[in-house]
N, C-alpha and C positions, 0 to 999 in steps of 0.2 A: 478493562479500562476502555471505555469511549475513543473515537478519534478525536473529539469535541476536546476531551481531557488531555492526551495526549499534545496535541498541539496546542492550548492553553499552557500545559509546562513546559514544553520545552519552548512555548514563545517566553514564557518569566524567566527561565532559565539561564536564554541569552542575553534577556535585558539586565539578569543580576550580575551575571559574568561580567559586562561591558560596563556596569554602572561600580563596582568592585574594583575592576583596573583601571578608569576614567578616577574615581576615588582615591584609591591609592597615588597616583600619578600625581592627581592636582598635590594631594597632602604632601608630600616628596618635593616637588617642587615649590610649593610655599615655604615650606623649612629650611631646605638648602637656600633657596634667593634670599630667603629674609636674616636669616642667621650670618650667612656670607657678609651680605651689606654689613650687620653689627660687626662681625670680626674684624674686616677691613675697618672701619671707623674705629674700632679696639685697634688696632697696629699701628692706626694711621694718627690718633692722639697720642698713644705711646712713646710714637717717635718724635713728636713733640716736647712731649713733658723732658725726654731724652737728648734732645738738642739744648734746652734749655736748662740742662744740670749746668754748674758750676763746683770746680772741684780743687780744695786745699788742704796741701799735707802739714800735719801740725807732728814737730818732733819736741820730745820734751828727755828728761834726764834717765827715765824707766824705761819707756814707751817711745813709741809715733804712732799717731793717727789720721785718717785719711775723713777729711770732714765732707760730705756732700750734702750741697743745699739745694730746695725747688723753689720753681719761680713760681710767685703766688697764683698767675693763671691758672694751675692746672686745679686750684681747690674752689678756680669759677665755675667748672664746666658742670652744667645742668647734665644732672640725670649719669653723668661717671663717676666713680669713685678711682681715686689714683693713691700709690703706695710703693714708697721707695725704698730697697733695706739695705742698709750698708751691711757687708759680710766681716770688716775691720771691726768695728765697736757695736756690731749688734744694734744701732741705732737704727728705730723706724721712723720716716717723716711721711706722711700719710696727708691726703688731702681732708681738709674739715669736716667733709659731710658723712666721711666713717665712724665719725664719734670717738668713742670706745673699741671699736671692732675695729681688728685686724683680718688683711688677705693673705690665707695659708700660704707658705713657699716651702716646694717639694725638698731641697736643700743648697746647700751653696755651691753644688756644681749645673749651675745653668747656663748648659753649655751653648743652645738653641733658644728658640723662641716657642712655646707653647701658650694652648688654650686648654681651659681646664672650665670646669664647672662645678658651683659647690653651693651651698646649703649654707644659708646668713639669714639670722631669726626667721629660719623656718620659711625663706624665699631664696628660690633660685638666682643665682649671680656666676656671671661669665666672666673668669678671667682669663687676662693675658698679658701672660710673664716674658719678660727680655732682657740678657743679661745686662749688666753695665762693666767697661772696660775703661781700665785706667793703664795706660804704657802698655798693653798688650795683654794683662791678666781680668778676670773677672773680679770685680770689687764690689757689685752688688746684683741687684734685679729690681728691673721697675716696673709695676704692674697697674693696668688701668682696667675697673672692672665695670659693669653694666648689669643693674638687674633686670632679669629675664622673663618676670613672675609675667608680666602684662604680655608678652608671647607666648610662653606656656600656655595660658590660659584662654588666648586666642583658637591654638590649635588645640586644645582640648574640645572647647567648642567646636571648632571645626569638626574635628572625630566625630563628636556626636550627631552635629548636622549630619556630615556625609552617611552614621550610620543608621538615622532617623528617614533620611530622605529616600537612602536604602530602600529601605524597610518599604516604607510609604509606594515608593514606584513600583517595586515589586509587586505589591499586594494590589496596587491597580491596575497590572501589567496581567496579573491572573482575571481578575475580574471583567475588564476592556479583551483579553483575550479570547475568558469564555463566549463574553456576546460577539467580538468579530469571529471566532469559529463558527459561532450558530451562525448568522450571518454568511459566511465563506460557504458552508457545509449545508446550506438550507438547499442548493438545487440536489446536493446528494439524497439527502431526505427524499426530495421531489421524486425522484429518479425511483426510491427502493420501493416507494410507496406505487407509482405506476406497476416497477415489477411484480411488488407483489399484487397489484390487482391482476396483473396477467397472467398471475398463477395460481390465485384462486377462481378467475374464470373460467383460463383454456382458452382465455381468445388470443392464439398466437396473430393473428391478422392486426393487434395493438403496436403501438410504438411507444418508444419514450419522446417527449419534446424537451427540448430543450431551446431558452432563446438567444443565447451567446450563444453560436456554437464554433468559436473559433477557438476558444482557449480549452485549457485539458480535460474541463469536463466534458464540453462540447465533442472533444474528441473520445473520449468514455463515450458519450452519449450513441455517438456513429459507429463506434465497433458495438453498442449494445444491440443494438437498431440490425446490424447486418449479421449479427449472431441471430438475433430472433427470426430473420427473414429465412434463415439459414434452414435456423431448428424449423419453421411453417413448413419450407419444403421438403423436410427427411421427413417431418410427421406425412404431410400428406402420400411420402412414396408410402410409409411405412402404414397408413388406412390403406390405400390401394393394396398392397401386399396383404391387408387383413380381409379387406373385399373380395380379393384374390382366392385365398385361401377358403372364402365360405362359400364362394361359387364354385370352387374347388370338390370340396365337399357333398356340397348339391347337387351336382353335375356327373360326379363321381355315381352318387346312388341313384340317379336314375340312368342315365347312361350304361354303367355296367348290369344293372339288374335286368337290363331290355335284354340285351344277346345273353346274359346268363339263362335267362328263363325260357328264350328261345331253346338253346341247347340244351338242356334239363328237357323240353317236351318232347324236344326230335327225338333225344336218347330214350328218353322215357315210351314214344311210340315206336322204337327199331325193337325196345324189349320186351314189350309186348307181340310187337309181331314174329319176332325171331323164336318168341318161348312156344309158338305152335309152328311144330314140325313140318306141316304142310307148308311148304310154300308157294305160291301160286306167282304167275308172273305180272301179277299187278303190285301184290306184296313185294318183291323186287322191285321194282320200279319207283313204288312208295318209298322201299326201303334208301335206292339211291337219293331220289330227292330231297332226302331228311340228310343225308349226308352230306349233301351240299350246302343245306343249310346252315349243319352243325360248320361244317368249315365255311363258308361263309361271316358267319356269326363270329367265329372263334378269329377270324382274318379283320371283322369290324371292329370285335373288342381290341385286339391286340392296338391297330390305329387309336382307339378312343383312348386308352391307357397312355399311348404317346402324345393325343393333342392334351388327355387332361394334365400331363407330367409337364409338358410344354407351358399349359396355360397356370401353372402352380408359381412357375418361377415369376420371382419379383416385378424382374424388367422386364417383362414380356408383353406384346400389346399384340395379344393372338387375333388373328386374322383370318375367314374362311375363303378360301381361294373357291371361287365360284366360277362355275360351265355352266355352258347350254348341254340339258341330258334328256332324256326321253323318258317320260313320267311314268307311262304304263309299265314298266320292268318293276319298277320303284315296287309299285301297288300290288302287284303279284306277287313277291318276295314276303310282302305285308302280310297279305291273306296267308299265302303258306304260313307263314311263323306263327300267324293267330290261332290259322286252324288246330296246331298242337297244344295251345297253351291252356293251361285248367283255366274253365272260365263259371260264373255266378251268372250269367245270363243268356238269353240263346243270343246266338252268331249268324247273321245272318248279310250278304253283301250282295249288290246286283251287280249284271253286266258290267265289265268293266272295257266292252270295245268302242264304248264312246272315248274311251282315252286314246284310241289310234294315232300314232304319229303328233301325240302331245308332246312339245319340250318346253321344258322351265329352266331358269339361270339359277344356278345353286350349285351344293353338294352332296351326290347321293348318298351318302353316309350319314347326311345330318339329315335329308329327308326322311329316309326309311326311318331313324331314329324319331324323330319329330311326330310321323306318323303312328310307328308304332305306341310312344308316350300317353297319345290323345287317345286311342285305340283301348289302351291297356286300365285308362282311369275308369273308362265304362264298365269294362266287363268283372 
C-alpha cells in the first residue's frame, strides 16, 4: 500500500469518525429538544383539562356514583386528543376528535404521572397519563395525547440524510484526499526521482533541491543533502584507498624485484666463484663486494617493504623525506648490482669521475632504485 493510499484512508477515516459523532449528536439532540417541548405541552394541557374537572357524587338506593365532567375546551384543542376515565363506573368522556378510538390505560392504579407511546390506525401517538384525586383516593386518569407520525418521520428523514451525506463526504473525502496526497507527496516523488538519478549515474557530487526548505521535507531534504556529501567523501577516501592499493601493488613489483635480482646475481657469482677451489685474492675481494651488496640490497628491501607497508594504509599521505647526498656513490652501487645481473644486451658505462663531488636533494634508496628501474628496462 502506497503512502498516497495510506494517508487518503486514514484522512476519510477521520472525516467518517467526526461526521458519525457530529451525526449521532445532532440526531440525539433533535429528539430529546423536540419531544421534551411535546411532553412538556402534554403535562402542561393536562393540567388544564385537570383543573378544569368538575366533580359530583350521585347516591342512589343500590349504589353511589361519582360523575366527572370536561369542559368543552379541551375537545377544541387542534392537533390533542384528551380522554378521561372514571375508575367508579367505567365511564369514558374523551374529547371529539378521537372518534371511536379510545387511549389505552395501563390500569387503575395510576399512581404517578407517565408517558407512554402506542400505535392508533397504524400512527404513532404520545400519551400522557395523570391520576385524578377526589378526597385523597385516585378516582380516575386523565390523558392528553399528540400524534407523533409528522416527527417520526421527520427523523427518519433525518437518519437518512445524516446517513446519505455520510456516505457522500466520505467518498469525497477519499477522492479530494487522493489528489491532496499527490499534491502533498509530489516533492517526495521529486526527491526519489533525483535519488535515483543519483544512483543510476554515480554522481555523488548531485543534490537534491528542494524549494520550501523550511518545513519537514525541507528538512528530509537537508539531512539527504548531508548524507550524500557524507557518502562523496568516504567514497572518495575509499578510491584513494583503492589507488593506494594499486600503486601498492606496482610498486611492490618493481621495487622488490630490483634488490631481489640484485641478490640472486651476487649469490649466484659468490657460487660460481667459490665452486673453484682456487682462490685467488681478487676472487676474495670480488667475493667481499658481493656481500655487501647482498646485505645492502637485503637492508634496501627490508626499508622498501616498510615504506610499501606504510604507503598501503588508507590514511597515509606517504612522504619522501629528501637530503642533499652525493650522487657518484649512488652510481657505483648501480654499475656493481648491474654487473651481476643476467642481461640480453652488452653492458657497457663510461667514466663516472665527472660525478665528483656531485650532490642532489633526494633519497638514496629511491635513487639507486629509480636508477636501477631505467637501467633494468634496457637490458
Amino acid at each position: 500500500m502506497t503512502l498516497k493510499t495510506k494517508l487518503s484512508l486514514v484522512h476519510s477515516l477521520i472525516l467518517m469518525v467526526m461526521l458519525i459523532v457530529f451525526g449521532v449528536a445532532l440526531y440525539f439532540f433533535l429528539h430529546q429538544y423536540i419531544y421534551k417541548d411535546i411532553k412538556k405541552n402534554l403535562a402542561y394541557e393536562a393540567g388544564l383539562v385537570r383543573n378544569s374537572i368538575s366533580y359530583k357524587l350521585e347516591i342512589s338506593r343500590r349504589d353511589w356514583n361519582l360523575l366527572i365532567s370536561i369542559d368543552e375546551r379541551a375537545s377544541l384543542q387542534k392537533g390533542m386528543f384528551f380522554q378521561i376515565t372514571n375508575f367508579f363506573n367505567g365511564a369514558i368522556i374523551k374529547s371529539s376528535n378521537l372518534g371511536y378510538l379510545e387511549l389505552p390505560v395501563e390500569g387503575k392504579n395510576v399512581a404517578t404521572a407517565y408517558f407512554d407511546t402506542v400505535s392508533l390506525l397504524e400512527s404513532p401517538v404520545l400519551i400522557y397519563s395523570a391520576p385524578l384525586t377526589f378526597n385523597g383516593d385516585i378516582v380516575g386518569v386523565v390523558q392528553s395525547a399528540v400524534n407523533v407520525s409528522q416527527f417520526e418521520n421527520f427523523f427518519k428523514i433525518l437518519r437518512y440524510a445524516l446517513y446519505i451525506l455520510t456516505l457522500s463526504v466520505v467518498l469525497l473525502a477519499v477522492v479530494s484526499g487522493r489528489v491532496l496526497s499527490k499534491v502533498t507527496l509530489k516533492p517526495l516523488q521529486s526527491m526519489i526521482e533525483d535519488l535515483e538519478k543519483i544512483r543510476n549515474t554515480g554522481e555523488l557530487k548531485n543534490r537534491v533541491f528542494y524549494k520550501r526548505s523550511k518545513d519537514e521535507i525541507g528538512t528530509l531534504v537537508t539531512a539527504i543533502n548531508f548524507m550524500l556529501e557524507s557518502i562523496e567523501i568516504n567514497f572518495e577516501k575509499i578510491n584513494y584507498m583503492y589507488i593506494n592499493q594499486q600503486r601498492f601493488v606496482a610498486d611492490a613489483s618493481h621495487e622488490l624485484r630490483t634488490p631481489l635480482t640484485s641478490i640472486l646475481g651476487n649469490a649466484q657469482l659468490l657460487q660460481k666463484m667459490w665452486l673453484n677451489k682456487s682462490i685467488g685474492d681478487s676472487k676474495l675481494e670480488d667475493s667481499i663486494e658481493c656481500i655487501h651488496d647482498i646485505v645492502d640490497e637485503a637492508e634496501r628491501m627490508r626499508k622498501l617493504v616498510n615504506d610499501l607497508l606504510f604507503l598501503a594504509r588508507s590514511d597515509s599521505r606517504f612522504k619522501i623525506e629528501l637530503q642533499e647526498i652525493e650522487f657518484k656513490p649512488i652510481v657505483e652501487k648501480v654499475i656493481r648490482q648491474v654487473d651481476v645481473m643476467p642481461k640480453k644486451v652488452k653492458w657497457l658505462h663510461n667514466d663516472i669521475s665527472v660525478l665528483n663531488n656531485v650532490y642532489i636533494l633526494g633519497n638514496s634508496d629511491y635513487v639507486q632504485q629509480l636508477l636501477l628501474i631505467f637501467i633494468r628496462q634496457c637490458l
